[in-house]
C-alpha positions in Angstrom: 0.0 0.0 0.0 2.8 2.3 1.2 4.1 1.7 -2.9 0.6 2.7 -4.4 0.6 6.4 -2.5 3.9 6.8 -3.2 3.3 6.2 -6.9 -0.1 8.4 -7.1 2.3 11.0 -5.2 4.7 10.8 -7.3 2.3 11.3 -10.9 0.7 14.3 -9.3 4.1 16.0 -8.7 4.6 19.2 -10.0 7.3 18.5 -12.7 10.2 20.8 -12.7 11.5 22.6 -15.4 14.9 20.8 -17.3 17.8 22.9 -15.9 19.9 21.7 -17.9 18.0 23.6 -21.2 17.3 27.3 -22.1 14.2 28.8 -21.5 12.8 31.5 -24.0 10.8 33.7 -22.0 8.4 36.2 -22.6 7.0 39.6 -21.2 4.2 38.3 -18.8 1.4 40.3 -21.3 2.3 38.9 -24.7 0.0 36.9 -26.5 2.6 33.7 -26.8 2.1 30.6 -24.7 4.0 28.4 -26.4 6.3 28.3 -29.2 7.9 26.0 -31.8 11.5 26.4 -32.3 10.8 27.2 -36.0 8.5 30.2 -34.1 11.6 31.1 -32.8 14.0 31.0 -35.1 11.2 33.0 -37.3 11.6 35.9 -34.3 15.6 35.8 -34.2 15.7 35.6 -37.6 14.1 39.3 -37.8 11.3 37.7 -39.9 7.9 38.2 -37.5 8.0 41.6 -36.5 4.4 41.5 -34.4 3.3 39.0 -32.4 -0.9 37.6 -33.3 -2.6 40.8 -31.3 -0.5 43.5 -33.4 2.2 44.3 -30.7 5.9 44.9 -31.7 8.0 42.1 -30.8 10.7 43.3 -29.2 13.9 41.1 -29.3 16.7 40.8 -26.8 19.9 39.8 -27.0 23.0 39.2 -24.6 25.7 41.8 -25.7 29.3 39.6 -27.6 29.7 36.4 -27.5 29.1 34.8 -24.3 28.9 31.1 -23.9 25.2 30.6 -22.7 24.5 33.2 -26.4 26.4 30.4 -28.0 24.1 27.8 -26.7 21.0 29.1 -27.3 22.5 29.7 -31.5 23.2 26.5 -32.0 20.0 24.9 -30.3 18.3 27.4 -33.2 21.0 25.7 -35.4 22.4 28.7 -36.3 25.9 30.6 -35.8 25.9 33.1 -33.4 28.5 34.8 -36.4 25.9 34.9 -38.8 22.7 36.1 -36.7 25.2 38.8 -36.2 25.5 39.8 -39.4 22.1 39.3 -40.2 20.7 41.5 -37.6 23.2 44.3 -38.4 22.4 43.9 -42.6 18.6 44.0 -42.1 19.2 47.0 -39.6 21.4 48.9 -41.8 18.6 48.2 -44.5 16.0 49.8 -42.4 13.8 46.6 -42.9 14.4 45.7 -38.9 14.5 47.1 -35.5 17.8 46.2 -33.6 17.5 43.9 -30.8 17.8 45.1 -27.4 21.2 44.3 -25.9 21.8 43.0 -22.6 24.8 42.7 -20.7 24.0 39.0 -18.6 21.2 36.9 -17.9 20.1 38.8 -15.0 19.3 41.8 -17.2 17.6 39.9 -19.7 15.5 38.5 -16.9 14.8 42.0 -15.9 14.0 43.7 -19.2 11.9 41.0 -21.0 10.1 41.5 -17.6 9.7 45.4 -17.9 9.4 45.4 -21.8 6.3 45.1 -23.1 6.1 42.2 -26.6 9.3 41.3 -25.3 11.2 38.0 -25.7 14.7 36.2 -24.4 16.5 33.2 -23.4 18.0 32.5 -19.7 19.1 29.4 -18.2 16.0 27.4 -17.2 16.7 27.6 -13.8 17.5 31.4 -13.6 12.9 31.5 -14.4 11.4 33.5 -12.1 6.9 34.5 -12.2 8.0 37.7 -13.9 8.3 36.4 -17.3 6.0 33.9 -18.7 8.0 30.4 -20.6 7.1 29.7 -24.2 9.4 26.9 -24.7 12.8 24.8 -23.7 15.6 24.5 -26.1 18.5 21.7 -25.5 21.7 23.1 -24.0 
């Protein structure tokens, strides 16, 4: 008996989030609730400039190349390099609106928070109720 309610405990669990993946948050009012990673990649790759209720999506970024920038690339399957370059040509073009750069993971916590149609990445386990989660890439 001991074995069933541990099992029935067990299923009803809350299930934590992976910490070992990267969470791509949102501003707590955006329309987004969950996102493909081709829905992604379309917003990184400057490509879906308003999210369904007309709002601005409003990108951010970490600042250089960091490592945890690196990882969140290549779970896009993209070059950190080349989204570079990208962003800057399309910005230069006037067809986009540079992506708001952020200096660590705490301030990207902080400013998707404050930023209205924003999105970002952190490490899953950096989440906090201020942003809402819209999906979990592999580290």
């Amino acid at each position: 008996m001991p074995t069933l309610i541990l099992l029935i405990a067990l299923h009803w669990a809350p299930v934590a989030p992976p910490l070992d993946r990267i969470a791509v948050v949102v501003h707590n009012g955006t329309p987004a609730e969950q996102m493909s990673q081709d829905d992604i990649l379309r917003i990184y790759l400057l490509e879906q400039p308003y999210w369904s209720d007309g709002t601005a999506v409003q990108l951010h970024d970490l600042r250089g190349t960091q490592p945890f920038k690196t990882a969140f690339y290549d779970a896009l399957g993209r070059q950190q390099r080349n989204m570079m370059r990208l962003h800057m040509r399309l910005v230069l073009a006037g067809e986009a609106t540079a992506p708001t750069k952020v200096a660590n993971t705490e301030a990207m916590l902080r400013s998707v928070a404050e930023t209205p149609g924003a999105i970002g990445y952190l490490p899953a386990d950096a989440v906090d109720e201020s942003v809402t989660v819209v999906a979990y890439l592999p580290r």
